[in-house]
C-alpha positions in Angstrom: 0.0 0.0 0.0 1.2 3.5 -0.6 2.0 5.7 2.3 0.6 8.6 0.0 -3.2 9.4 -0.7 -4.6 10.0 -3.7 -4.7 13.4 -2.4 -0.7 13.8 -1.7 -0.2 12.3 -5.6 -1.6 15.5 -7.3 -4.4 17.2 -6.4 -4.7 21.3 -6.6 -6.9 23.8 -6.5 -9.9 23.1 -3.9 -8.2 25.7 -1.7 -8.5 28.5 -4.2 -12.1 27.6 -5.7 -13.9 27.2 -2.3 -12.3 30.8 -1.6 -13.7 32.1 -5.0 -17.3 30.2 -3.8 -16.8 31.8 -0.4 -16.2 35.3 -1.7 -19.2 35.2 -4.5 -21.5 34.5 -2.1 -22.2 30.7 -2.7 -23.7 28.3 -0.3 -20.5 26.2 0.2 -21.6 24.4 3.9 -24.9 22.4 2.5 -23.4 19.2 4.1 -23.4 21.3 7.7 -27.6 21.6 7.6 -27.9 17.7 7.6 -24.8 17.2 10.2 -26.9 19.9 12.4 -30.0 17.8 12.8 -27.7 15.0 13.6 -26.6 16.3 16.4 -27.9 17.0 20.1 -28.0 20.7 20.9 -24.3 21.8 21.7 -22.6 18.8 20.5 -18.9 17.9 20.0 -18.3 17.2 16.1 -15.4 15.9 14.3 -14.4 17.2 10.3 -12.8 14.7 9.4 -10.5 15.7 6.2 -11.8 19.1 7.0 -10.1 20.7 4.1 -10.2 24.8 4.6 -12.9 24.5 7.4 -16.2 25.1 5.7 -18.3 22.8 7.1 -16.7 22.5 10.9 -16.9 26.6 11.0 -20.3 26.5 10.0 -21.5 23.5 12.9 -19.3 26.3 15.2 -21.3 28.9 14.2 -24.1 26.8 14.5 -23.6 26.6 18.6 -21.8 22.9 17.9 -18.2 22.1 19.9 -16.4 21.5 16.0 -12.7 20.3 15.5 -10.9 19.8 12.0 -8.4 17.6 10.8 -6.5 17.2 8.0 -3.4 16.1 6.2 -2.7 19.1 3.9 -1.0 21.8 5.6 -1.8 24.4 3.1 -5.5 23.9 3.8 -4.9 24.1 7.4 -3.1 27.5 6.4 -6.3 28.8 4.7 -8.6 27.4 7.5 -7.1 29.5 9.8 -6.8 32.6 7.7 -10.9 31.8 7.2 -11.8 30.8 10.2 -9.4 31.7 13.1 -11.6 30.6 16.0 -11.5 27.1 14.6 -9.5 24.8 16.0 -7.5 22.5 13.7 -4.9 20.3 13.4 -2.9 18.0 10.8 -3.6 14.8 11.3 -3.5 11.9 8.9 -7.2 10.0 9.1 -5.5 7.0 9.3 -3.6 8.0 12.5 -7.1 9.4 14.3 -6.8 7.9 17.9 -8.3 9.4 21.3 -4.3 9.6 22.1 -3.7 11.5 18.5 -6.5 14.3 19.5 -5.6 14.6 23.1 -2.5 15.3 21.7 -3.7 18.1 19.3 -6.1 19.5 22.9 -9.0 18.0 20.9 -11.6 15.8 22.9 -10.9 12.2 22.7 -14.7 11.3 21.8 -16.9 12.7 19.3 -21.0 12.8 19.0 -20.5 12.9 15.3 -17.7 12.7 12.8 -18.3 13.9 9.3 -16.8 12.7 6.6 -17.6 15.0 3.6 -16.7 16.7 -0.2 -15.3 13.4 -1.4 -12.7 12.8 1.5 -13.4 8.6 1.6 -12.5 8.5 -2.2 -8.9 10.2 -1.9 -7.6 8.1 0.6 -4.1 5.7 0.0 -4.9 2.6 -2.1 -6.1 0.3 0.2 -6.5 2.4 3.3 -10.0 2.6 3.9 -10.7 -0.1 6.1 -7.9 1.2 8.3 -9.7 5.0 8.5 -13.1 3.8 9.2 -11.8 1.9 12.0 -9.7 4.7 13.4 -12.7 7.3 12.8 -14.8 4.7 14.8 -12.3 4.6 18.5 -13.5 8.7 18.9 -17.2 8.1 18.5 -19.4 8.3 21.6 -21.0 4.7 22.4 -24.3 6.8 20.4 -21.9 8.4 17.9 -22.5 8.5 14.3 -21.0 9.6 11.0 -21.8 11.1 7.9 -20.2 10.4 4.9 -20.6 11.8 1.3 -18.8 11.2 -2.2 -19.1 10.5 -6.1 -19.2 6.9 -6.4 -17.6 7.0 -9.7 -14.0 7.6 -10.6 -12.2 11.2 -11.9 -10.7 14.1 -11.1 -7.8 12.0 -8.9 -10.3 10.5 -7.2 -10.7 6.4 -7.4 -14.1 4.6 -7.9 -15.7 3.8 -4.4 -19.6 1.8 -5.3 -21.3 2.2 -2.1 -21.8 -1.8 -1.8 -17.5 -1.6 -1.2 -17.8 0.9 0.7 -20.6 -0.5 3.1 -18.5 -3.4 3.6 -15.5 -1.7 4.6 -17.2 0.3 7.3 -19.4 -3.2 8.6 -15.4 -4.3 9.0 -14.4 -0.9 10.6 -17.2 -1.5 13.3 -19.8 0.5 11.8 -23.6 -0.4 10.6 -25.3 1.8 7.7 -28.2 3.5 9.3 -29.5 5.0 5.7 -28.6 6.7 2.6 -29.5 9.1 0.1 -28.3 10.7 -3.0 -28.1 14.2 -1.7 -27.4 16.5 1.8 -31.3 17.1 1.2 -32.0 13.6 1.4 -33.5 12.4 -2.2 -33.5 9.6 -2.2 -30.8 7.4 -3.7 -29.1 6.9 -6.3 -29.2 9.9 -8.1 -27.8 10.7 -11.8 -24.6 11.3 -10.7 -23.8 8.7 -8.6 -23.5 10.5 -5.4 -23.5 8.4 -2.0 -24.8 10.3 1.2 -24.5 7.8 4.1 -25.2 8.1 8.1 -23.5 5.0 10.2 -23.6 4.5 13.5 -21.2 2.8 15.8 -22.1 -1.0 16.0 
């Protein structure tokens, strides 16, 4: 297996588009409205591959306890030029641990982990049994995740159908709750082949 994800082989320019999205005004934290209802009032949240922080700054804003990680360093950078209240650190997904966040100051346990814009499907070759299991050891014993990416391959990303991915997380200790097509939840699939899952911890 290669130590380097999909993401570390070549990947540019989410940094600067999300920025452009940000600035013109676009709705760029979608994913955040469905992570809200999942969560009790004031609960401790997880971004997990949180990129430049959209989505954890926005469950902040929404009165949630929200943490990022990530491996890219540069997106860190922007996250805290964006968001400067939000606490993140570089962590590899892989490496998620209650030892790893203590270690950062983040809380050991989580009421929700989200796993969002694609994240799953830029992993190493062959890693994803290995971060679904890690993302599951910082869930509270009611935690759950959410999960959302294009099922089909491009763009650097590899080709995840959702019947693979459902069996990796069953072997990470996790048990699909439901699915959808979209953050609004239509119902799936849709056109483009996009997978919106909630798990819980089995």
């Amino acid at each position: 297996m290669s130590n380097l994800s999909r993401w570390e082989q070549g990947h540019h320019g989410y940094g600067a588009r999300f920025a452009q999205l940000l600035k013109d005004g676009v709705d760029i934290t979608g994913e955040a409205r469905l992570a809200d209802v999942l969560l009790p009032r004031s609960g401790t949240v997880l971004d997990a591959g949180c990129g430049m922080g959209r989505i954890a700054a926005a469950l902040e804003a929404a009165g949630h306890d929200a943490y990022g990680v990530d491996l890219d360093a540069e997106l860190l950078a922007q996250a805290g030029r964006t968001y400067p209240a939000l606490p993140v650190a570089q962590v590899r997904l892989e490496d998620v641990s209650p030892d790893s966040l203590a270690a950062q100051e983040f809380p050991s346990s989580y009421d929700l982990i989200v796993c969002v814009g694609n994240v799953l499907t830029f992993l190493a070759e062959d890693s994803e049994r290995a971060v679904l299991a890690a993302l599951r050891t910082v869930v509270t014993p009611e935690g759950r995740l959410l999960v959302g990416f294009h099922q089909d391959g491009g763009s650097g990303r590899r080709s995840y159908p959702a019947a693979e991915f459902i069996a990796d997380a069953e072997a990470g200790g996790w048990r699909l709750e439901s699915r959808y097509a979209t953050y609004d939840l239509r119902p799936e699939p849709g056109d483009d082949e996009f997978f919106v899952g909630i798990l819980r911890a089995a």
